[in-house]
C-alpha positions as CSV (number, residue, x, y, z in Angstrom):
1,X,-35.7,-22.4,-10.9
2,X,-35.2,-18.8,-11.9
3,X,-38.2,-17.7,-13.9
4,X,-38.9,-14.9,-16.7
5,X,-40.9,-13.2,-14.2
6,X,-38.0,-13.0,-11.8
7,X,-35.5,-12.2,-14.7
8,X,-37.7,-8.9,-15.1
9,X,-38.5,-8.4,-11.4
10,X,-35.0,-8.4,-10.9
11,X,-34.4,-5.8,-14.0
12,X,-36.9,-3.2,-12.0
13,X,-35.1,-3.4,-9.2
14,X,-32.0,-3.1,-10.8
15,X,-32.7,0.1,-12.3
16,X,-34.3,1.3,-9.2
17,X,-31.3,0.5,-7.6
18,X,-29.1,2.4,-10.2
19,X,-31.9,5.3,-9.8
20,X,-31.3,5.8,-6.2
21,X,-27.8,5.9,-6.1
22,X,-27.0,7.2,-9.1
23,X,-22.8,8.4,-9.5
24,X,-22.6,11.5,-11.8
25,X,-18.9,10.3,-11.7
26,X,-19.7,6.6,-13.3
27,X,-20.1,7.5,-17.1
28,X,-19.1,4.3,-18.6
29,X,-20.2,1.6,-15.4
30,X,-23.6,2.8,-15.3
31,X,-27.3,1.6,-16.5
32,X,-26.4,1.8,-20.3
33,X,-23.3,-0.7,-19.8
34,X,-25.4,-3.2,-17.8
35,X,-28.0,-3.1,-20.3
36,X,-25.6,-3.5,-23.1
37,X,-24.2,-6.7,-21.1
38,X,-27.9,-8.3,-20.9
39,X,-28.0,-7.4,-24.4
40,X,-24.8,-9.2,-24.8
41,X,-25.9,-11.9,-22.7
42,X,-29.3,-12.8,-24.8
43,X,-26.9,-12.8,-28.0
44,X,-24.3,-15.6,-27.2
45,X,-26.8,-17.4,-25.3
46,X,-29.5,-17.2,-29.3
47,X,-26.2,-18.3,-30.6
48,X,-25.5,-21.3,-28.7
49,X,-29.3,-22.4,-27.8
50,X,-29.7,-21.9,-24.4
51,X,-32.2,-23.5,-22.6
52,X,-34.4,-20.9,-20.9
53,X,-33.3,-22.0,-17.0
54,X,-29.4,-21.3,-17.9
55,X,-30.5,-18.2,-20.0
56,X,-32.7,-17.0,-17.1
57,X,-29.7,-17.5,-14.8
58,X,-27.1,-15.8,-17.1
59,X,-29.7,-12.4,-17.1
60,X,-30.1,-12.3,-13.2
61,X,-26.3,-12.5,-13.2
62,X,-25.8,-9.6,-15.7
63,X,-28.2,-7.3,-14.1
64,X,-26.8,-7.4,-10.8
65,X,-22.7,-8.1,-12.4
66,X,-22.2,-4.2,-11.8
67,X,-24.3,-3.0,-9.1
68,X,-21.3,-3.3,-6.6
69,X,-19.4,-0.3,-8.3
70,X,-21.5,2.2,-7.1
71,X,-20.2,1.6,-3.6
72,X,-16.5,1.4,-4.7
73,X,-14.5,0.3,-7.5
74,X,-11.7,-2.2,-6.0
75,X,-13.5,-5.6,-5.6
76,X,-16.7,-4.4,-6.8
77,X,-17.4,-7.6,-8.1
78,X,-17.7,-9.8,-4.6
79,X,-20.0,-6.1,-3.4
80,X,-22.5,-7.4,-7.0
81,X,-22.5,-10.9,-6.4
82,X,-23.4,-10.1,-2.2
83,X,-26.1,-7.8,-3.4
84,X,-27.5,-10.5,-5.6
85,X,-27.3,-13.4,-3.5
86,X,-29.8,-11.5,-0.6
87,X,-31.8,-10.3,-3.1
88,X,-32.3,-14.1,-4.5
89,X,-32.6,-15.2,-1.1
90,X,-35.5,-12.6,-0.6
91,X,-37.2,-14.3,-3.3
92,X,-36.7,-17.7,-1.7
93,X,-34.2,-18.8,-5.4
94,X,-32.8,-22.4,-5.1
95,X,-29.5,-22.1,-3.2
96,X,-27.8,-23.9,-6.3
97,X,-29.4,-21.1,-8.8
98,X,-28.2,-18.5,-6.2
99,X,-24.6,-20.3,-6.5
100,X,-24.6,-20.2,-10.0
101,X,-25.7,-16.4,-10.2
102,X,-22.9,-15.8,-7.7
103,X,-20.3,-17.9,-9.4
104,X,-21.2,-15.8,-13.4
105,X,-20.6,-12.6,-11.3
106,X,-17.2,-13.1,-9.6
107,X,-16.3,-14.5,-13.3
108,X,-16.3,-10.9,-14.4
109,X,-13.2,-9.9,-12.4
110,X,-10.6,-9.5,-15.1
111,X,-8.5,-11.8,-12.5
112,X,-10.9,-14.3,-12.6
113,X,-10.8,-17.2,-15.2
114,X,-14.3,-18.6,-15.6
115,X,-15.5,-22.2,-14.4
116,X,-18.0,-23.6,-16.8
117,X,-20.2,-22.3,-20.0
118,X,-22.2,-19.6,-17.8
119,X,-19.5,-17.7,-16.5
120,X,-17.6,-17.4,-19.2
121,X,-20.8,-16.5,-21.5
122,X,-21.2,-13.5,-19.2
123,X,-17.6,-12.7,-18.8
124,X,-17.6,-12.5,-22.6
125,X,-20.8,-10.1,-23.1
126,X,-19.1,-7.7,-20.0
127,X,-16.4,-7.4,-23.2
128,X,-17.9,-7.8,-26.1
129,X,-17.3,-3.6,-27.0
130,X,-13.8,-4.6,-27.4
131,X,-14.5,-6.1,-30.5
132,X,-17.1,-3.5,-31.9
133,X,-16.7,-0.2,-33.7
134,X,-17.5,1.6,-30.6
135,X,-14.4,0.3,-28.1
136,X,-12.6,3.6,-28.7
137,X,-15.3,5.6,-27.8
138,X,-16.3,3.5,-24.5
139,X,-12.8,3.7,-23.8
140,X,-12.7,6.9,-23.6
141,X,-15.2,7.2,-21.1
142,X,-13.8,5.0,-19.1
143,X,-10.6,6.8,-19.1
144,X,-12.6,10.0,-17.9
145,X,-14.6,7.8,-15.5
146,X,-11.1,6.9,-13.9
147,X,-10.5,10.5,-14.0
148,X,-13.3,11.9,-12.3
149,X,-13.6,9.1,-9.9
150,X,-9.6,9.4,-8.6
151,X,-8.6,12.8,-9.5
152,X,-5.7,12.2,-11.4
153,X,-4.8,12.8,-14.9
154,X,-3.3,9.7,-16.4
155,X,-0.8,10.3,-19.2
156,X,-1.5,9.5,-22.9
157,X,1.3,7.1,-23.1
158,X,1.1,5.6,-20.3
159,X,-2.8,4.8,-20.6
160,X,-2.5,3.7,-24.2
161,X,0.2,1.5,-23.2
162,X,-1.6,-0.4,-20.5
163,X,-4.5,-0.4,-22.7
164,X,-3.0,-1.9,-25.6
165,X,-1.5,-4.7,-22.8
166,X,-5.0,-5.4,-21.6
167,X,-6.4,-6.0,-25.1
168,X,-3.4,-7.9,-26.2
169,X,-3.8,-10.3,-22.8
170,X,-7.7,-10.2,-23.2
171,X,-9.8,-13.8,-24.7
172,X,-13.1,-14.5,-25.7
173,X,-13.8,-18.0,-24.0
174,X,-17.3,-18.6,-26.1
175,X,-17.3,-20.4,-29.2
176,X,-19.5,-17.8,-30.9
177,X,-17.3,-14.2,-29.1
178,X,-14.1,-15.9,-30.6
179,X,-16.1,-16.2,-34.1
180,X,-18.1,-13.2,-34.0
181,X,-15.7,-10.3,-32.3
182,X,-11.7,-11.2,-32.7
183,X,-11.5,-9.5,-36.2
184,X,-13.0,-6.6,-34.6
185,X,-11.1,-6.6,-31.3
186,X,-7.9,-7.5,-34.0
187,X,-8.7,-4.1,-35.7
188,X,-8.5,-2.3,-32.5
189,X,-5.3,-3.4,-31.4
190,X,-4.0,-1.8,-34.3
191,X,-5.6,1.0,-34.1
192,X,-4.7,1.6,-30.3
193,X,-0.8,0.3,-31.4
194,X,-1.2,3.5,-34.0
195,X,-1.9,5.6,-30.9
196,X,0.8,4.3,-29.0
197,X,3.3,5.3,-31.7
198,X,1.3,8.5,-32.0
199,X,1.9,9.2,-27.9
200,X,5.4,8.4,-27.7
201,X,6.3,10.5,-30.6
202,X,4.1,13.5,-29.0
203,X,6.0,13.1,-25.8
204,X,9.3,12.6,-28.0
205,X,8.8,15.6,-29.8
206,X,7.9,17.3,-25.9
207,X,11.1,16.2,-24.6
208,X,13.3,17.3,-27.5
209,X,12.3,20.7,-27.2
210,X,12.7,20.5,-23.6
211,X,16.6,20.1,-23.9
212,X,16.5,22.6,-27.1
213,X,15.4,25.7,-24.4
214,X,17.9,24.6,-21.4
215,X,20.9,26.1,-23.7
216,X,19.4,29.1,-23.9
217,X,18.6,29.2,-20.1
218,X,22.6,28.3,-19.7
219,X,23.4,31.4,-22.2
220,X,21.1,34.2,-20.1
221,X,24.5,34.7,-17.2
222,X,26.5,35.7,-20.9
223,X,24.2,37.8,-21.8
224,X,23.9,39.5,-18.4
225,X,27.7,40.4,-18.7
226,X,27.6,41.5,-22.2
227,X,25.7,44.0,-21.5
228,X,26.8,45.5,-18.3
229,X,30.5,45.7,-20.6
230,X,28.0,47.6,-23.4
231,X,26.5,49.7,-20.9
232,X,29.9,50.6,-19.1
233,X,31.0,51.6,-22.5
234,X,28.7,53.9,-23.5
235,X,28.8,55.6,-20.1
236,X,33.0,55.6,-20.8
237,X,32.4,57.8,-23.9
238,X,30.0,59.9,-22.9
239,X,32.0,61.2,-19.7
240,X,34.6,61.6,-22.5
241,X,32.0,63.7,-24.2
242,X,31.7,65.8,-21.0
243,X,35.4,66.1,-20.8
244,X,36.4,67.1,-24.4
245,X,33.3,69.7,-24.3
246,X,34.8,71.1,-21.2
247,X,38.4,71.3,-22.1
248,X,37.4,72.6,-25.4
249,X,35.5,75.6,-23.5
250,X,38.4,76.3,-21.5
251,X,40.9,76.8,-25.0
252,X,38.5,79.2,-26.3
253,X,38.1,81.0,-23.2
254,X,42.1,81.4,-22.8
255,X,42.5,81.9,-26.7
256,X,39.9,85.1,-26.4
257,X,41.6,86.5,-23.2
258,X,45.2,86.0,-24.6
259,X,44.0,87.8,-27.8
260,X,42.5,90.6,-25.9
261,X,45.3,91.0,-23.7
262,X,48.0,91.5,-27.2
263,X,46.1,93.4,-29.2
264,X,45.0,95.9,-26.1
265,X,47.5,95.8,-23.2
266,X,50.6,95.2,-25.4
267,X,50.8,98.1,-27.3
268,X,50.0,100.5,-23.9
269,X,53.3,99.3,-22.3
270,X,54.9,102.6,-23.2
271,X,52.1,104.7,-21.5
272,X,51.8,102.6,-18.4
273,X,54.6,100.9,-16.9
274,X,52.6,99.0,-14.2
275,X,50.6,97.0,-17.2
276,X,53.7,94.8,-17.9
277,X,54.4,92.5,-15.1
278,X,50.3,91.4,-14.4
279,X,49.7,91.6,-18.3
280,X,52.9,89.3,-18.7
281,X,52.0,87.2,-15.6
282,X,48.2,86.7,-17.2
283,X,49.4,85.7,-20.6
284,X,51.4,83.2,-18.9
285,X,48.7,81.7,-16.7
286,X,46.6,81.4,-20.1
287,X,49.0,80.2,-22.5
288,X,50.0,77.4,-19.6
């Protein structure tokens, strides 16, 4: 028989246990959560008056139910119940206690559905925040917990989504969890199918103005040409510029030889025979 001395022996070395190998990484399956569960434990087992062997049972069992995720997270449940069943051994337990501790333990593997009143007592108290105020916050955690522990951002939908699956799929087994928690874990599934239509509208919203800027990438090649055609332009009319400017300096240059040349060559014909043909030939060459 598993005595109160052994519950709390088994509570030191428990948090000894978590002490040495503490995870930075494991904010939501660390101490806190265990102690919650034995918290958890103590309150369906008051509510259907235990007697103090299966009680005594049940708190070995949710000390030790977690202790296996600090070596890895796949599994970790058969990893808890190993490390429980040598440590029971160690303390020379009955071999059917030890079975029983071992047989609460594997119960907690959401997989798992639980044989008898013990395991599912503890299997309820490992979920009992999914019926409480605080699910949304340990939720969170353990959303970050996934992320720190696998490196990968998981996207809102997609996490609300599988979420909301688990807690629509999830059951209390206990008399007392179905009583005392299913409002509360009713309120939450509301709340997180809120979310859900919250996500999927963020990631609407996302996608829409997604297509809305491909048109304008599509448009940048008609842009490109309308203004190599503005550019050409303007350099069209100012090399017309250039060339009025110029053809008007040449008419005002001829204009002010071919007046020069009438009002002072012409009239010295008489005088000087020898003025005619060149003056005739420049006048010609200006007025062409």
């Amino acid at each position: 028989m598993i005595s109160s001395e052994l519950v709390q022996k088994s509570a030191n070395f428990v948090f000894v246990y978590y002490k040495e190998k503490a995870n930075p990484h494991l904010i939501f399956h660390n101490y806190k959560h265990t102690c919650d569960v034995v918290d958890g434990v103590n309150e369906i087992a008051d509510a259907l008056h235990l007697d103090d062997a299966d009680r005594n049972i049940l708190q070995v069992a949710a000390w030790f139910h977690d202790t296996g995720y600090l070596e890895r997270k796949e599994n970790h449940e058969e990893l808890s119940a190993t490390a429980a069943e040598q440590w029971l051994k160690e303390q020379k337990v009955d071999e059917k206690d030890i079975e029983k501790v071992v047989q609460c333990i594997k119960a907690t593997n959401t997989m798992v559905e639980p044989d008898g009143v013990l395991p599912e007592i503890l299997k309820d108290a490992d979920t009992l925040n999914i019926g409480t105020a605080e699910y949304k916050q340990r939720s969170n955690l353990l959303r970050l917990e996934n992320f720190f522990l696998t490196n990968q951002e998981v996207d809102d939908k997609i996490w609300v989504a599988a979420e909301l699956e688990f807690l629509k799929n999830h059951k209390y087994y206990t008399s007392y969890a179905q009583k005392t928690y299913n409002d509360g874990k009713g309120k939450n599934i509301i709340s997180r199918s809120e979310d859900l239509k919250k996500a999927e509208k963020k990631k609407s919203d996302a996608d829409k103005k997604l297509v809305k800027a491909k048109p304008k990438t599509e448009e940048a090649p008609g842009r490109t040409v309308e203004t190599m055609f503005r550019t050409t332009l303007r350099n069209h009319v100012n090399l017309s510029a250039i060339a009025d400017n110029k053809a008007n300096l040449m008419l005002s240059i001829n204009a002010i030889i071919i007046s020069i040349t009438v009002t002072v060559l012409v009239p010295n014909f008489s005088n000087i025979l020898d003025l005619i043909i060149p003056t005739t030939f420049l006048l010609c060459v200006c007025l062409t």
